[in-house]
GULO-827537 format. One record per residue (C-alpha): x, y, z; residue in three letters. Coordinates in steps of 0.2 Angstrom, whole numbers, plus 2048, in hexadecimal, padded with zeros to 3 digits. Each point is the difference from the previous one (the first is absolute). Layout:
BEGIN
XYZALA/...
***
This chain:
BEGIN
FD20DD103UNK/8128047FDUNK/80980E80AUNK/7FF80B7F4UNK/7EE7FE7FCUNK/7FF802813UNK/808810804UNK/7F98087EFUNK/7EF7FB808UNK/806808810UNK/80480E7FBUNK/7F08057F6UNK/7F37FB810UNK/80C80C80AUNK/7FD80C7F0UNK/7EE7FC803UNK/7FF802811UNK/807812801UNK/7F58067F1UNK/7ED7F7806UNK/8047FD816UNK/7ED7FF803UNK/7FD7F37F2UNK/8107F7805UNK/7F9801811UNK/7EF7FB7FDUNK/8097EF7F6UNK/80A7FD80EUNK/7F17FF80BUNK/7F77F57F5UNK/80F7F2801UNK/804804812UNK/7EE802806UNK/7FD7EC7FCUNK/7F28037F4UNK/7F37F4800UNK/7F57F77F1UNK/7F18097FDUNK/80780F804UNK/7FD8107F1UNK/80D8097FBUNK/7FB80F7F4UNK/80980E7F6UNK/7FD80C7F5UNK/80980A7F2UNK/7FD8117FBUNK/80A8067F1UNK/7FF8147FDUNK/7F28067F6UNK/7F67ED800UNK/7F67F9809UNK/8047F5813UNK/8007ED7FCUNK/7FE7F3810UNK/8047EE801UNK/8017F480FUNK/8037EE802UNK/7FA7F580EUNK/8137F8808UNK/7FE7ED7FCUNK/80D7F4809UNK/80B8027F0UNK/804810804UNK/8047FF813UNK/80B7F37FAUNK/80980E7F4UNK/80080E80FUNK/80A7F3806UNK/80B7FA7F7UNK/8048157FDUNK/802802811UNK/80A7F1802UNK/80B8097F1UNK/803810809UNK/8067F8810UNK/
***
C-alpha cells in the first residue's frame, strides 16, 4: 500500500472510531483477544422500519491468519 493509500485509510478508521467506539472496540478485541477456530462471531442489522437480519460465521484458521495480518498492519 502506498503512503497515500495509507494515511487516506488512516484517517477514515480514526473517522470510524470516533463515530461507532463500542463497535471499534468490540473489533479490536476480536484481533487482540487471539480468537480461536471454531469460535462464532454473530451480528445483526436492523434498518429503520424492517425487520432485524442475523448472520454468524464459525472463525476457520483463515481468518485468524487475517486478524493477524490486520493487527500486524496497525502496529
Amino acid at each position: 500500500m502506498n503512503p497515500a493509500s495509507m494515511m487516506k485509510f488512516m484517517s477514515a478508521m480514526n473517522t470510524f472510531k470516533s463515530n461507532h467506539p463500542k463497535f471499534a472496540a468490540f473489533m479490536e478485541l476480536l484481533i487482540k483477544s487471539g480468537v480461536t477456530e471454531g469460535t462464532v462471531i454473530e451480528i445483526t442489522m436492523t434498518k429503520p422500519g424492517e425487520e432485524p437480519v442475523t448472520a454468524n460465521m464459525k472463525v476457520l484458521q483463515s481468518d485468524i491468519e487475517l486478524f493477524q495480518s490486520l493487527k500486524d498492519m496497525k502496529s
